[in-house]
C-alpha positions in Angstrom: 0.0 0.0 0.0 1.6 3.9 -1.0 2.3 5.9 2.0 1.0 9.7 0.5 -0.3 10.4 4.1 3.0 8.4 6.1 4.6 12.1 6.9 3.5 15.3 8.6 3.2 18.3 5.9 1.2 20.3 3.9 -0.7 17.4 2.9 -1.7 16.6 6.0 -2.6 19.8 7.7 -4.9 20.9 5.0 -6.7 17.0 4.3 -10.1 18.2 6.3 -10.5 21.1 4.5 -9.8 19.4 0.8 -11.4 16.5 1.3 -14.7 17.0 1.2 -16.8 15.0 -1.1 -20.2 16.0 0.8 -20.2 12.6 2.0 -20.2 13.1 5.8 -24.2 13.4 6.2 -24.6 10.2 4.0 -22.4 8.2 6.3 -23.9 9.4 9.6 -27.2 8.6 8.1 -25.9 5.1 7.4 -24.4 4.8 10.8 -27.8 5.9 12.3 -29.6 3.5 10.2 -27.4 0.2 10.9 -27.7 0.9 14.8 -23.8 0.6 15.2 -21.3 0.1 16.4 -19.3 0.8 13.0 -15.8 0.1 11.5 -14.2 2.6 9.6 -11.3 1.4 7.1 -8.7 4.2 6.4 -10.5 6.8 8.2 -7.3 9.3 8.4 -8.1 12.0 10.4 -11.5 11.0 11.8 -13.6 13.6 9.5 -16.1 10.7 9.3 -15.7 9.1 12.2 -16.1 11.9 14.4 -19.2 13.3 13.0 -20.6 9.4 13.2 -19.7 9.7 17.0 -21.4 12.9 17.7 -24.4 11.2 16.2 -24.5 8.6 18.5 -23.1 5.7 17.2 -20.3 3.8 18.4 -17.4 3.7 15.8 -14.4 2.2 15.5 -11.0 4.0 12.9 -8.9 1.9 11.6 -5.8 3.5 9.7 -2.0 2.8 9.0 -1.1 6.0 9.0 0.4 7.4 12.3 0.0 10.9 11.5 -3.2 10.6 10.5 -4.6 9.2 13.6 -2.3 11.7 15.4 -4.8 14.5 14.0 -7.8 12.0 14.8 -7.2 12.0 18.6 -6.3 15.5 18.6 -10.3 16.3 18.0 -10.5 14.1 21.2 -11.5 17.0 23.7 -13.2 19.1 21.0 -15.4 16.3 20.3 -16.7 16.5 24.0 -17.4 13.5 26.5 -19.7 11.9 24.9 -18.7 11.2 21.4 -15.1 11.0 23.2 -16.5 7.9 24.7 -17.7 6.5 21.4 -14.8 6.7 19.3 -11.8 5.0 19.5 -8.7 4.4 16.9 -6.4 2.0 15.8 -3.8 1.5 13.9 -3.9 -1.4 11.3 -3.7 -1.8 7.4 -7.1 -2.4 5.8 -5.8 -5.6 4.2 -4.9 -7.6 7.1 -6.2 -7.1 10.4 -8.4 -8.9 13.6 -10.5 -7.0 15.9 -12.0 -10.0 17.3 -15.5 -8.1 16.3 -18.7 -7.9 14.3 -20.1 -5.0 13.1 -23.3 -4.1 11.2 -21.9 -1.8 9.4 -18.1 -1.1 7.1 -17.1 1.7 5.6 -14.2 2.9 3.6 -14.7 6.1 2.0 -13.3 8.2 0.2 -12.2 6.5 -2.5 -9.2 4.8 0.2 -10.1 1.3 -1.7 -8.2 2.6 -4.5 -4.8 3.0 -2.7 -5.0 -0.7 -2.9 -2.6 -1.5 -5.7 -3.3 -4.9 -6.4 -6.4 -7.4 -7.0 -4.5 -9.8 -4.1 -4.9 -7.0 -1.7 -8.0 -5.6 -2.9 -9.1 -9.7 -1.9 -7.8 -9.6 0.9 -9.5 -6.4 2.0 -12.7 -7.4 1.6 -12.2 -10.9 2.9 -11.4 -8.9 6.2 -14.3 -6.9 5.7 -16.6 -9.9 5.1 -15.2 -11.7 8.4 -15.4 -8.3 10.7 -19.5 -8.4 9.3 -22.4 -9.5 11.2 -24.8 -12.3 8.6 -26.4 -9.3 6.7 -23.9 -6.5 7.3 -23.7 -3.8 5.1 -19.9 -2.5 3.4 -20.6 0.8 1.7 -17.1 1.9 -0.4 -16.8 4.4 -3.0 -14.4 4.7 -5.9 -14.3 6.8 -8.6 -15.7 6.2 -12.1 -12.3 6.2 -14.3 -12.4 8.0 -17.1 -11.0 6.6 -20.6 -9.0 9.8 -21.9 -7.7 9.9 -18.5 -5.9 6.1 -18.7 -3.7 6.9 -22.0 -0.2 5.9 -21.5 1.4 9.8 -22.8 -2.3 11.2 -22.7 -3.6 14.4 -21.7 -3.7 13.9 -17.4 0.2 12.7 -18.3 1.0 16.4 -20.3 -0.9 18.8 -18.5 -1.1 19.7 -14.9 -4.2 20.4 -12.9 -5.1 22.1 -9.7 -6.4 20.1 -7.3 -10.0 21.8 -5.9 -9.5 25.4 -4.9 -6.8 27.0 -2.4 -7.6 26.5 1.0 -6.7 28.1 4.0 -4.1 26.7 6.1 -5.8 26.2 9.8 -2.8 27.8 11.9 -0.8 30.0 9.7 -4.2 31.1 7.7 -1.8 31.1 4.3 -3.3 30.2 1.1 -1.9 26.2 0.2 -2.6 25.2 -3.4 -2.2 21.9 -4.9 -1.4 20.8 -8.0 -1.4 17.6 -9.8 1.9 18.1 -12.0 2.4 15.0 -14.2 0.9 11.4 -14.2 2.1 7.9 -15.4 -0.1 5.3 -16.1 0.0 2.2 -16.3 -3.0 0.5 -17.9 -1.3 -3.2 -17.5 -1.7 -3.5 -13.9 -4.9 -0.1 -13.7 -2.8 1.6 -11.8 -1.3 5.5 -12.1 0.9 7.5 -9.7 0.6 11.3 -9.7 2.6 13.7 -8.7 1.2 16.5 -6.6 2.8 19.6 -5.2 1.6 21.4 -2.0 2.9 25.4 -1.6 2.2 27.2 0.7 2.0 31.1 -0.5 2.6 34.0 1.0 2.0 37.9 0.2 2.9 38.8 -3.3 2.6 35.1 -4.4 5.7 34.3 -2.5 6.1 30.7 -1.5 6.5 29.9 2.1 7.0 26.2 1.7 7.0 23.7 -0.8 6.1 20.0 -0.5 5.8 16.9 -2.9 4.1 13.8 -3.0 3.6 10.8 -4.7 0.0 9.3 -4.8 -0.7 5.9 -6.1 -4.0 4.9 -7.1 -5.4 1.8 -9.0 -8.4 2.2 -10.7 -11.1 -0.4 -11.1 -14.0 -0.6 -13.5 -18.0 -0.6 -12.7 -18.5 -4.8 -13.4 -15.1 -5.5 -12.3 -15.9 -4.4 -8.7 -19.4 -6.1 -8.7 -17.3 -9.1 -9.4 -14.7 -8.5 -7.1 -17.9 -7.9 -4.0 -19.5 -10.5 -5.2 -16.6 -13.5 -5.3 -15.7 -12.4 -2.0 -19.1 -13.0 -0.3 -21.2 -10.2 -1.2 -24.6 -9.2 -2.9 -24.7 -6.0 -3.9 -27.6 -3.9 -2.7 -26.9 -0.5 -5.0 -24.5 1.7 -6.5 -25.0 5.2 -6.8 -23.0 7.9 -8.8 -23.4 10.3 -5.5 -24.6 10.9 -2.2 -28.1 11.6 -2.9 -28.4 8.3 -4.5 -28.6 9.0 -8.4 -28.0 5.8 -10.5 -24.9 5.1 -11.9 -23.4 6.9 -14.2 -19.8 7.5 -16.1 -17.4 9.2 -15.0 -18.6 10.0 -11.8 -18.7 8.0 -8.2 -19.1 4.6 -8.1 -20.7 4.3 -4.0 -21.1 0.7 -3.5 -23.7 -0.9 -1.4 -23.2 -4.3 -0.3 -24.7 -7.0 2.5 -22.7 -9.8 3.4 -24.1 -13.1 1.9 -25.0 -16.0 4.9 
């Protein structure tokens, strides 16, 4: 698995305030629905987790990253007692771990099922998942729809760079951090890509403050493939949708999986 959130930077201090797909209100209402408690697979800096909490429900992060889940228990105290009480997190990788626990519900948003980089660990993923369910259990797991001109050994994603989302400010120093996506290899063999992205920092007159690169590898997986993929590992998918208000699928957008564990 790639390590794009292994050190503190940029990247990190920023992540809440990029990552924001509008899925936080879907999940709670998933968490609410299933009764709890939940597992959360790669759930970085607990912007899911913690809002799943607050609702109520007991939840459980699971994430390899240490700084990551540095940044998830520092909400700790913010969170107040209560949720406090129903949140805990761990640190494991999503393809092989034991919690000696069922759960009615598994998660793993944000497209984190991607960073797997192989169909063996994208198995064993979801056997983990299907052993940590209770008969019935639900795994909801979005990816994104890949799109063809994208995939192109050479093509346009590999020529051009792109900004990734709009600056945001940085939570202590309150600087504008823009990110771009600078080049792209792909690698349509194995469905994987690496991009490179660079994180600045800017100050006044467009000066930059600091300047930070990472690598992020991603795999991408087509629409039947991962029915297949749910579906030899134990599942029956309930629906996909192509957001989070439940529109049917569609290209290019999200693929949000819906899936109960079979037996």
């Amino acid at each position: 698995m790639p390590t794009f959130y292994k050190r503190p930077g940029l990247n990190i201090e920023t992540y809440d305030l990029r990552a924001n797909p509008g899925d936080v209100d879907f999940f709670v209402q998933q968490a609410l629905g299933s009764g709890g408690p939940v597992l959360e697979l790669a759930c970085g800096t607990g912007r899911i987790s913690w809002a799943i909490a607050a609702a109520g429900v007991h939840i459980t992060g699971l994430d390899r990253s240490p700084e990551m889940l540095r940044v998830a228990e520092s909400k700790r105290q913010a969170a107040g007692a209560a949720a406090s009480e129903r949140a805990q997190f761990i640190s494991r990788d999503m393809t092989a771990f034991d919690l000696g626990q069922r759960f009615p519900l598994v998660i793993c948003p944000f497209r984190s099922f991607q960073m797997l980089l192989t169909v063996e660990e994208e198995r064993d993923c979801l056997g983990a998942v299907y052993r940590h369910l209770e008969g019935g259990g639900r795994f909801i797991v979005p990816l994104f729809d890949p799109l063809l001109e994208y995939l192109v050994p050479g093509g346009v994603a590999a020529r051009t760079s792109m900004r990734i989302g709009e600056p945001v400010r940085h939570p202590v120093t309150g600087n504008d951090v823009v990110v771009d996506a600078m080049e792209r290899e792909n690698d349509p063999l194995t469905q994987t890509f690496v991009e490179r992205w660079r994180f600045r920092e800017m100050g006044a007159g467009g000066r930059v403050l600091r300047e930070e690169w990472e690598n992020l590898p991603m795999r991408w997986i087509y629409r039947y493939e991962m029915r297949y993929l749910l579906e030899l590992s134990g599942f029956d998918v309930e629906a996909e949708y192509s957001d989070y208000e439940g529109a049917p699928p569609a290209y290019g957008r999200e693929q949000i999986w819906v899936a109960h564990r079979r037996g």
